[in-house]
PyMOL CGO cylinders between C-alpha atoms (Angstrom):
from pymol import cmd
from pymol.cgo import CYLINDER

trace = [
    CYLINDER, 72.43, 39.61, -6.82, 72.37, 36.74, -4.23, 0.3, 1, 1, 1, 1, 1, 1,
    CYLINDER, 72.37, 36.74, -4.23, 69.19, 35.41, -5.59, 0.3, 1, 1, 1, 1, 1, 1,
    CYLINDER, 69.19, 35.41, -5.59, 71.73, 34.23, -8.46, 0.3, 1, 1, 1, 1, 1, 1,
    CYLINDER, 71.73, 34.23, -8.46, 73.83, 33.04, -6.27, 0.3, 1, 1, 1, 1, 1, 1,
    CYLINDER, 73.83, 33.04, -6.27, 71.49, 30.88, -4.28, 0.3, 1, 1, 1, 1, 1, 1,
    CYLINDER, 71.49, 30.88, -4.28, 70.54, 28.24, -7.40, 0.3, 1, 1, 1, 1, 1, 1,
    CYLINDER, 70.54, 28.24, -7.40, 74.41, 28.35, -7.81, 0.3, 1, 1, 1, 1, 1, 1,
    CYLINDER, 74.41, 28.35, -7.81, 75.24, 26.61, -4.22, 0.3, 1, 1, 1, 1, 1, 1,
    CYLINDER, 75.24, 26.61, -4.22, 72.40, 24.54, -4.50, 0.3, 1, 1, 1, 1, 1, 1,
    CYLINDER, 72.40, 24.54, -4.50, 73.30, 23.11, -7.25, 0.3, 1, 1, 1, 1, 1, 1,
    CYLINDER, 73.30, 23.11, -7.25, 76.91, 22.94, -5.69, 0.3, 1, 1, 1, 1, 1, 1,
    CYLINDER, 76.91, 22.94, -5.69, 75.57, 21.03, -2.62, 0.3, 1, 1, 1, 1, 1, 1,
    CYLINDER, 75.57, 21.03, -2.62, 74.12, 18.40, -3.88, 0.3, 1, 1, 1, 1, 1, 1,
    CYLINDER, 74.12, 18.40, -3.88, 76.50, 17.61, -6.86, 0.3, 1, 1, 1, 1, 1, 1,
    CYLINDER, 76.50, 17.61, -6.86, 78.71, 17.71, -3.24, 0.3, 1, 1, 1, 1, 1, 1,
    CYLINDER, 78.71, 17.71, -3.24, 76.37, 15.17, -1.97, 0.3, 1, 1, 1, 1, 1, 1,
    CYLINDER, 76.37, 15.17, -1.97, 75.98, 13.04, -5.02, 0.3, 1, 1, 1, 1, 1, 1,
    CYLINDER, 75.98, 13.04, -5.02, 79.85, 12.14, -5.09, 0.3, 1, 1, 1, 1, 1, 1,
    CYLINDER, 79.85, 12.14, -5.09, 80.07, 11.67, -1.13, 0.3, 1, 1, 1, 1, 1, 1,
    CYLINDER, 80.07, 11.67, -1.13, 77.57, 9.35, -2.20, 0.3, 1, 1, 1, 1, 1, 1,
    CYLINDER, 77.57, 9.35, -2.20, 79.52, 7.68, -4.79, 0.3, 1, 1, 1, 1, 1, 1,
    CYLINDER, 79.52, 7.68, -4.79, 82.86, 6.94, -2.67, 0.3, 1, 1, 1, 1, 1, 1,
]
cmd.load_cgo(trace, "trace")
């Protein structure tokens, strides 16, 4: 179950990154 979960706040972290980034 947390294996799903893992991709998930990956992929939240560096979208996170990405619009840090951006400003």
């Amino acid at each position: 179950m947390y294996f799903f979960l893992l991709p998930f706040f990956v992929f939240f972290f560096l979208f996170q990154k990405q619009v840090k980034r951006s400003d």
